[in-house]
N, C-alpha and C positions, 0 to 999 in steps of 0.2 A: 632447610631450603631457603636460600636465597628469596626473596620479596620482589617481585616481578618492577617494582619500581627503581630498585639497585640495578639493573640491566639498562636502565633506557640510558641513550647518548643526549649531554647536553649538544643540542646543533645553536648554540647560540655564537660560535665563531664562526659560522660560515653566515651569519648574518650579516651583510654589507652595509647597516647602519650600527650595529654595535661601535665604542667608541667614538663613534661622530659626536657632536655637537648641532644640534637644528636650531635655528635662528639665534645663533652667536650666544646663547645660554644652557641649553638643555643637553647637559652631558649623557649621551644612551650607556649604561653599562649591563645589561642581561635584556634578553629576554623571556616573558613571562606567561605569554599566552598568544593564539594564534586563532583571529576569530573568520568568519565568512567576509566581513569589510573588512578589517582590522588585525594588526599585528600590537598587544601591549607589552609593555618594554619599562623595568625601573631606570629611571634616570635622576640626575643631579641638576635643580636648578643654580647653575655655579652665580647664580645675580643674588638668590637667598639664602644660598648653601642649605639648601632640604631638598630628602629623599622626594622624589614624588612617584608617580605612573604617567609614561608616554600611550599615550592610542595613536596611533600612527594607520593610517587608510592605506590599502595596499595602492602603489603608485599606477597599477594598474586599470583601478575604478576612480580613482584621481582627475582623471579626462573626463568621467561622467557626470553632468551638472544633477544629476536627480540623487546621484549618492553621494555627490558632495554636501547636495543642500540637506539632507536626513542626517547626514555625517556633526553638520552645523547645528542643525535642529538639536542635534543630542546635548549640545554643548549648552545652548538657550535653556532648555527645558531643563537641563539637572541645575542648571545657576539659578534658578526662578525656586528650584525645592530646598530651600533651608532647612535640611531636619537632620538630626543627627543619626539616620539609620541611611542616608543616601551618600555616597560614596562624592564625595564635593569635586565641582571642576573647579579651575582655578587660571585658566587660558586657554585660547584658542589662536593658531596660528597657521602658516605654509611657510614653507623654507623648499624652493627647488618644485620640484613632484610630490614632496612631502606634505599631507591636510593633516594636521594632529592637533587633539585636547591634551592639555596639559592638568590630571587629576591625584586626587590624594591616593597616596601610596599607603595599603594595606598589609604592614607585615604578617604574614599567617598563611589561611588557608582558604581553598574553596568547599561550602557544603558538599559538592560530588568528592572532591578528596577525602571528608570525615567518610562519607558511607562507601566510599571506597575500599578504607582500612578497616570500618567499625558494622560494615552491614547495618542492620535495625538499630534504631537510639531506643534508649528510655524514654517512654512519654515524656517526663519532667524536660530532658535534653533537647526533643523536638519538640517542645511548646515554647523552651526559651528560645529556642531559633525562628519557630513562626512567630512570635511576637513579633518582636521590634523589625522583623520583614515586613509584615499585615501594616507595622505604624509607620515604615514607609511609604508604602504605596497607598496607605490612608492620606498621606499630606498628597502624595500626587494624584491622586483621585479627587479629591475635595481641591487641586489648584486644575482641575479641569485636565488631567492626562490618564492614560491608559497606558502601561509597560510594555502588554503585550508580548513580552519573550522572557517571563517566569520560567527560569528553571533551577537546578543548584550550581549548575558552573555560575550565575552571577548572585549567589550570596556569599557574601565576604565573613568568614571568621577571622577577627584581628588576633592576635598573641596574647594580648590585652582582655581578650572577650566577647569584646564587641563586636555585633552583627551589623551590617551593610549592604544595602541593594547595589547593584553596578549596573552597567550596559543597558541603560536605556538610549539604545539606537535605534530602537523600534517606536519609538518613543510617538505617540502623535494628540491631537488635540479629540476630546472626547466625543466628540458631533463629524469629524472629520469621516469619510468611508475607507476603509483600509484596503480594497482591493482592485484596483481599477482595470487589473490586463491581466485576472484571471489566476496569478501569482500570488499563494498563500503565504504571508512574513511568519517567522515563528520557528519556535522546536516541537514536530511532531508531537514527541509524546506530549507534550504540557499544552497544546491547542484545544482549547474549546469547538464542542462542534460549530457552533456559528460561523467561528473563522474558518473551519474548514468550509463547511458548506454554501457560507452567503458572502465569508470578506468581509463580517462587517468583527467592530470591536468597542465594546464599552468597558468601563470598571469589573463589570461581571466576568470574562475573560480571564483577568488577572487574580478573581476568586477561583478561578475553574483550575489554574495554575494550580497555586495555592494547593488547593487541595490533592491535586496527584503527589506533589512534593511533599504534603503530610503524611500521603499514604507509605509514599517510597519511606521517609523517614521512619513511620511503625514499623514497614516491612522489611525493611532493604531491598525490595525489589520496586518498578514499575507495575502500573495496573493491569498495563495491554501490552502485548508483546507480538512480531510478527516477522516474519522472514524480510520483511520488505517496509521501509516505509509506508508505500500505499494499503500496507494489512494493519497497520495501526492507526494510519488513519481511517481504515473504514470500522476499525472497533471502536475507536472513540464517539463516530457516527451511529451506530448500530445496539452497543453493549455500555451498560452501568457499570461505572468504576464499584469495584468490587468492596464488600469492608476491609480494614486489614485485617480483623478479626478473623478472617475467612485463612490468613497466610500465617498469621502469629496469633492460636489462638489462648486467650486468657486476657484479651486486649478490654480495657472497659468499653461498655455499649457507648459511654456518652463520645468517644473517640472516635468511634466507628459513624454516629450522628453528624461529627464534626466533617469528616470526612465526605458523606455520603450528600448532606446539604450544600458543602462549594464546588460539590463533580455533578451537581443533577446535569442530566442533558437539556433539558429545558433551563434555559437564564432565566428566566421569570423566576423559578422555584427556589433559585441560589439566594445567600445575601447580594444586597444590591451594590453594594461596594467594597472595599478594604475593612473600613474603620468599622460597620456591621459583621461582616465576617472576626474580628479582633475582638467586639464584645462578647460573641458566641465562646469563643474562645475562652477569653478568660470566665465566662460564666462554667464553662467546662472543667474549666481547670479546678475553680470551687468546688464546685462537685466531687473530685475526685480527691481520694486518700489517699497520703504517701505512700501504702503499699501500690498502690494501682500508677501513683507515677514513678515509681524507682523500679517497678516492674523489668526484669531483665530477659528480652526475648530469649526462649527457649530454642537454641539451634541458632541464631542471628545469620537470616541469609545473607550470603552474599553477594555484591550489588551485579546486576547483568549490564552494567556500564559503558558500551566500547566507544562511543561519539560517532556510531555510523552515521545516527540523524541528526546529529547536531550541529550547531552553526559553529560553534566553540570546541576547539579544544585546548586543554590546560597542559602545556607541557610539565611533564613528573618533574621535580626534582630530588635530587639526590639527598638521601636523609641524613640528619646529624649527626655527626661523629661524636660519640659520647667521648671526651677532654678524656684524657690522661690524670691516672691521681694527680694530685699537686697541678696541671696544668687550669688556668685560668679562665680560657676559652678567649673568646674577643665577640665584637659586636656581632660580625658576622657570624658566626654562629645565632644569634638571636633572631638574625633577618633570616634567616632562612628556616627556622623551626615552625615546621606547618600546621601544629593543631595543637589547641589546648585539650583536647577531647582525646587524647592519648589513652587505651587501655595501661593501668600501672604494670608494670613488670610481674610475673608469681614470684612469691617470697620462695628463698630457697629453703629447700627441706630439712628438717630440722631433725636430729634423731633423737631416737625415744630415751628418757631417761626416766629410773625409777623415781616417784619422789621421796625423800627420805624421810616423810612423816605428814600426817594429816595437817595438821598444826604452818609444817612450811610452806605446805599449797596454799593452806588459807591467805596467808600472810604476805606470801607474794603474788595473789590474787589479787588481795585488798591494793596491797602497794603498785601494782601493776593497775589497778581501775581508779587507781586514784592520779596517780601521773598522768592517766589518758586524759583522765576524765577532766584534770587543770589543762595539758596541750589544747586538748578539745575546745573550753573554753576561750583561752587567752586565742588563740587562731581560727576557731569558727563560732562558736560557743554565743558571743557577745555582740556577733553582728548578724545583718540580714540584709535584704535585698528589696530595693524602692520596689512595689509592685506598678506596673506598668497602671497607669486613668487616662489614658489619652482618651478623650470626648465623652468622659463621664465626667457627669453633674457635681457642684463641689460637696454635695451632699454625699453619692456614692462614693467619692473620694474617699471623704471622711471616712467614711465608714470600713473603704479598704484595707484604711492605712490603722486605723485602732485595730482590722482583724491582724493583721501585720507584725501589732506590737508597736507601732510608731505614732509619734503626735503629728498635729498637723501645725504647723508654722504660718507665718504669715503670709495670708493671701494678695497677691498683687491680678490686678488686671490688666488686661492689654487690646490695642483690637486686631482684628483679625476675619480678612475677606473670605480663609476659606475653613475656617473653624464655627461650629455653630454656638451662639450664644449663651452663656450660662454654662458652658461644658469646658474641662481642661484642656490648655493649649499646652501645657508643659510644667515642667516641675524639677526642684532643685534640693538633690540631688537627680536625675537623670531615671527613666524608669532600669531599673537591672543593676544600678551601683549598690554596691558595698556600703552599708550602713551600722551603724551602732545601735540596736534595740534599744528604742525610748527617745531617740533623735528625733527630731521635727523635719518636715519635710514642707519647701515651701510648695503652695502650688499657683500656678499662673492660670487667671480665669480667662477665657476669651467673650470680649465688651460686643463681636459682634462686625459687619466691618462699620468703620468710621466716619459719621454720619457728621454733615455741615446744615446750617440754616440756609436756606435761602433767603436774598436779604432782600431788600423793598427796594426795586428803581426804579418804581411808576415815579414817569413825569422827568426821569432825566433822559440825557441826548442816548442815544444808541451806542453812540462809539465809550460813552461814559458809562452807562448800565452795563456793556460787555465788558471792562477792565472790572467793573465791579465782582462781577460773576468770576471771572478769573480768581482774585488774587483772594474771592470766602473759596477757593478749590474746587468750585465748578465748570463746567465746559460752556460758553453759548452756544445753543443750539438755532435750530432754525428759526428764520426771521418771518414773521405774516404781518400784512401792514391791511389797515380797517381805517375807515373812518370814525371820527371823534372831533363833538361839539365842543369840547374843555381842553385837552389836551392838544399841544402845538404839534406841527406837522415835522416828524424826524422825533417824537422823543416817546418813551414808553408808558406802552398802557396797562400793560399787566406783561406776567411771566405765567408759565404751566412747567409744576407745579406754583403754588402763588407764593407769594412771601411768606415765609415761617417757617414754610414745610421742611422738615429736616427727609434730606437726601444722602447716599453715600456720597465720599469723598469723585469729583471726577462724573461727577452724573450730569446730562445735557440739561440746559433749560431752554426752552424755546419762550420767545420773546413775540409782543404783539405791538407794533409801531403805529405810530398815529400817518395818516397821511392828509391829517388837516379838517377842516369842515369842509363836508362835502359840496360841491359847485356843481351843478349844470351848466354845461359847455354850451353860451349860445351860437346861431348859427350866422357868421360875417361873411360867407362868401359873394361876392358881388358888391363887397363896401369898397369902399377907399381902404388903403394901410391908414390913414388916421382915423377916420371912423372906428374900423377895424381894430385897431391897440385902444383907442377909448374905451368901448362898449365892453372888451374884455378883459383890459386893467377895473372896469367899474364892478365888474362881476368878482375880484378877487382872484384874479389869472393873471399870467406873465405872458408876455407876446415874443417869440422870436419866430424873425423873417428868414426866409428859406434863401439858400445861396443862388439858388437855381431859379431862372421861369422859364414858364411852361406856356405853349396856344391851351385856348380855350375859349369859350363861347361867350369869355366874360371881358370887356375891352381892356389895353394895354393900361397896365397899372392898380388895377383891381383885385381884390383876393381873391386867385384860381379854386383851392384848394385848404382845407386845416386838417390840423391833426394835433389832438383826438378832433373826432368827427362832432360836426353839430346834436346835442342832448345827450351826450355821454355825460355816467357821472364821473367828477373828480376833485380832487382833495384841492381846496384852497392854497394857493399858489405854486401849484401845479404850473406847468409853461404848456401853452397852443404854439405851434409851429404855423404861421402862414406862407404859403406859397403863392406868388404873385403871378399874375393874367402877360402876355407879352402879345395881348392879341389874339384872333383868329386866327384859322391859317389860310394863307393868301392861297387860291386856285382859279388856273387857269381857265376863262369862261369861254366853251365850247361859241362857233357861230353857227346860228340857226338862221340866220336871213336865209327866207327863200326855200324854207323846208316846211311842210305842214308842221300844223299848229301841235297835232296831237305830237308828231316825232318830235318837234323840237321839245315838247314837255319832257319828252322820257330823257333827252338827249342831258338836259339841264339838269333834271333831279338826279339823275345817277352822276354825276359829277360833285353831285353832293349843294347844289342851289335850290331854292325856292322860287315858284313862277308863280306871275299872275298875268293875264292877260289884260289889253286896252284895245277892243274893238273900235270905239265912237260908234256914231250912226254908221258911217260907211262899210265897219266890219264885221255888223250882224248877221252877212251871210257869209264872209268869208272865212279862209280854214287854211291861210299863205301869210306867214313871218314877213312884215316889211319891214321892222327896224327893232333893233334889243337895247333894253336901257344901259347894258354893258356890252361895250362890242367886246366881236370874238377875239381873242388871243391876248385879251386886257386879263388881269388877276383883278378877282372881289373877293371878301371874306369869307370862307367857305360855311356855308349853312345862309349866305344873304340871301336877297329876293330878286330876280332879275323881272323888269317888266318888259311882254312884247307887245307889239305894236301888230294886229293882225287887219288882213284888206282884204 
């Protein structure tokens, strides 16, 4: 029977960027996969002549700033994870309608393609593929990100061997909330309940991942299955991912533990991140005997696959043409061979023949177990495999690497903001390389992140103390300014933290400025401007005159006005602003001749004057205005005294 994958049609010619060229380098030649944003496409950077992978955003969501900016975001966030299990970007650009990352090209295969053709792995097979998965999204969890869209279409098997995360376009900062308009991001079956149920998403997420992909891997199947997307997602709400033990039984308990602890429904119960779910791991793997991981599932389901719910799908390609005797093959042939994880071929049958003596069986027994047993060697025999330490202690190193069979080589250190202290940051050869039994393996300890002194600038200028603080790799932070008896006014009186203190690289210092020996502001309003700059240059002030006057109640040429106000405190040479007097204000004085005495009073004061009366003898009885010390229609200073004359 034909292989359902021989039948599919490449549509890669009726793709109208095939061929092109985007931003005058990026030769498209196939395409490779067809996501929910996204079309990826191998192409030729013809500036550095290498293969790579295009991600190209469909031109459609192009127009949309929100998927553009997520689109961006994926491009920052994979450039920030340095680690050799993250599939590396390497540019970002637009050409036309075209948003595309420009990322490392992965000859091989996708995880869903092995359990596509192989159903269930050997334990041994799917622990070597959750490793160096778990020690990627360990670096992206410890640099503060969550994936978020864990599944096997984006783990990369290379030709080479090597595993690789991709498609962190889901990608977001670990405090950030992931649901805002009610829209769950993700591949149903691998969501965690939280994202389905609240939208939110931390490291735990991508253990919950994790773990269904372990199971599928035991199983070849999915945990939860349902007519409908919305019936899987209400299992994963509702129902415990099941053991695989329960689908492939003969499975070890400790697998079925592995399992069972990064699917809890509760995230409290899970490991708390990647690099904790990767220790459980390898302690499991301890645990278990090579029969229990070469274990070969009995019956190997096969996978229930079809991409209804997923955001991805992987266009089939067409399998390799086994070469012709004598023919040679060429590169292509290389790039397109999809898995190392190939079932070998069954040997053909062989017919039975007598042997023609005890003696000959023996002999070509021996000579047959002895030939193996040298291939054996000289090709497997003599080498072995770095075991994975990532964020173990250089102690349990040690100790992995003697159970291994390996020495340990020389230790280097380094720092490192998102590795914890005293724990491996990496090691060389690489964990999963090919080694020679009895090699040394170095290991790289992480110092921790990179911590500077803070240095002493009590007592220099501010703008001196801040270049200081720069260039030992600190930030100045916020400026407080206090008074101080010793220290001159503008220059520093301490830092928080204080001098010495060692900080990481990049940490604010906030700084405490002297504003002088403190002054009491005296009070000059109603001096003279000489008066006025003596009394407050004698106090340790600066005096500046105000551009402007003002009426006031104080005569023309007098201090109206200061600022700071009289008794405020302040820093020795400090500047007072005075405002200067232009006078009263001139007002028009009503005429009362001839009006009683009481009227003309109300008449004056509400105009804003002061009155007093002059009776003499003659005007002890009278209660009639004869004369006003200002006549009417005349201006006096408003707030003067007007005196009447009453008869």
């Amino acid at each position: 029977m034909v292989p359902r994958r021989l039948t599919c049609v490449d549509t890669t010619l009726q793709d109208p960027l095939v061929g092109q060229v985007l931003d005058g380098r990026y030769r498209v030649d196939a395409r490779i996969a067809v996501g929910g944003m996204a079309t990826v496409y191998r192409a030729v950077d013809t500036r550095l002549d290498r293969v790579l992978a295009l991600k190209v955003m469909h031109p459609a969501l192009a127009a949309d700033a929100s998927f553009v900016e997520r689109f961006i975001r994926e491009a920052k966030s994979v450039a920030r994870l340095a680690h050799p299990n993250v599939v590396q970007v390497f540019d970002q650009g637009t050409d036309r309608s075209y948003v595309y990352l420009a990322m490392e090209y992965i000859a091989g295969c996708t995880l869903r393609d092995v359990l596509r053709e192989r159903g269930a792995l050997q334990p041994r097979a799917a622990l070597d593929i959750l490793e160096p998965v778990l020690a990627a999204l360990g670096a992206a969890h410890r640099a503060g990100f969550v994936h978020r869209d864990m599944k096997p279409e984006n783990v990369l098997i290379g030709d080479d061997g090597r595993v690789k995360v991709a498609d962190f376009g889901l990608v977001r900062a670990v405090d950030t909330v992931t649901n805002t308009t009610g829209a769950v991001l993700g591949t149903v079956s691998y969501l965690a309940p939280e994202q389905i149920e609240h939208g939110t998403a931390d490291p735990r997420v991508d253990v919950y991942a994790c773990g269904v992909v372990l199971y599928e891997m035991l199983s070849g199947a999915k945990p939860h299955h349902g007519d409908s997307p919305a019936q899987v997602l209400y299992r994963h709400l509702n129902e415990d991912v099941p053991p695989p033990s329960a689908a492939v039984p003969g499975l070890a308990m400790e697998l079925d533990e592995l399992v069972t602890a990064a699917t809890a429904r509760n995230p409290e119960l899970r490991p708390h991140d990647a690099v904790a779910l990767l220790g459980q791991v390898l302690d499991a793997r301890s645990a278990l005997t090579a029969e229990q991981l070469d274990a070969v599932p009995p019956g190997a389901l096969a996978s229930d696959h079809d991409n209804a719910e997923d955001r991805t799908s992987v266009i089939p390609r067409l399998l390799p043409v086994r070469p012709a005797r004598g023919d040679h093959g060429d590169s292509e042939a290389a790039l397109n061979r999809t898995s190392l994880l190939q079932t070998p071929p069954p040997e053909p049958a062989g017919r039975s023949r007598r042997p023609r003596g005890v003696l000959a069986l023996v002999l070509a027994a021996l000579v047959v177990f002895g030939v193996g047993a040298g291939v054996w060697y000289i090709n497997s025999g003599q080498f072995t495999k770095v075991p994975p330490l990532l964020a173990k202690t250089e102690a349990e190193a040690r100790a992995r690497l003697k159970r291994a069979g390996l020495e340990t080589g020389p230790v280097r250190h380094t720092y490192s903001d998102t590795v914890k202290r005293g724990t491996v940051i990496g090691t060389d050869p690489q964990a999963g390389a090919r080694i020679r039994s009895h090699d040394s393996v170095t290991l790289t300890i992480s110092d921790g992140p990179e911590t500077v002194q803070v240095p002493d600038v009590k007592g220099d200028p501010l703008a001196r103390a801040q270049e200081r603080l720069k260039k030992a790799g600190l930030v100045p932070g916020m400026v407080t300014q206090t008074f101080s008896e010793d220290v001159p006014k503008g220059s520093v009186i301490g830092t928080d933290p204080v001098a010495g203190t060692r900080r990481h690289g990049g940490s604010a210092i906030a700084l405490t400025v002297s504003q002088g020996r403190r002054v009491e502001v005296p009070e000059v309003t109603g001096s003279s401007i000489d008066d006025a700059t003596e009394e407050l240059q004698g106090a340790g002030l600066k005096v500046r005159i105000a551009d402007t006057q003002v009426t006031s109640e104080f005569d023309a040429g007098q201090v109206a006005r200061q600022s700071p106000e009289p008794r405020k405190q302040v820093g020795e040479g400090d500047t007072v602003t005075l405002t200067i007097s232009k006078g009263r204000e001139q007002v028009e004085v009503p005429d009362v001749v001839g009006d009683n005495v009481d009227d003309a009073r109300k008449t004056l004061e509400a105009a804003g004057f002061q009155v007093e009366e002059d009776r003499g003898l003659l005007g002890l009885f009278g209660d009639t205005v004869k004369h006003q010390s200002v006549k009417g229609g005349q201006k006096a200073p408003k707030g003067s005294t007007i005196t009447l004359k009453i008869r």
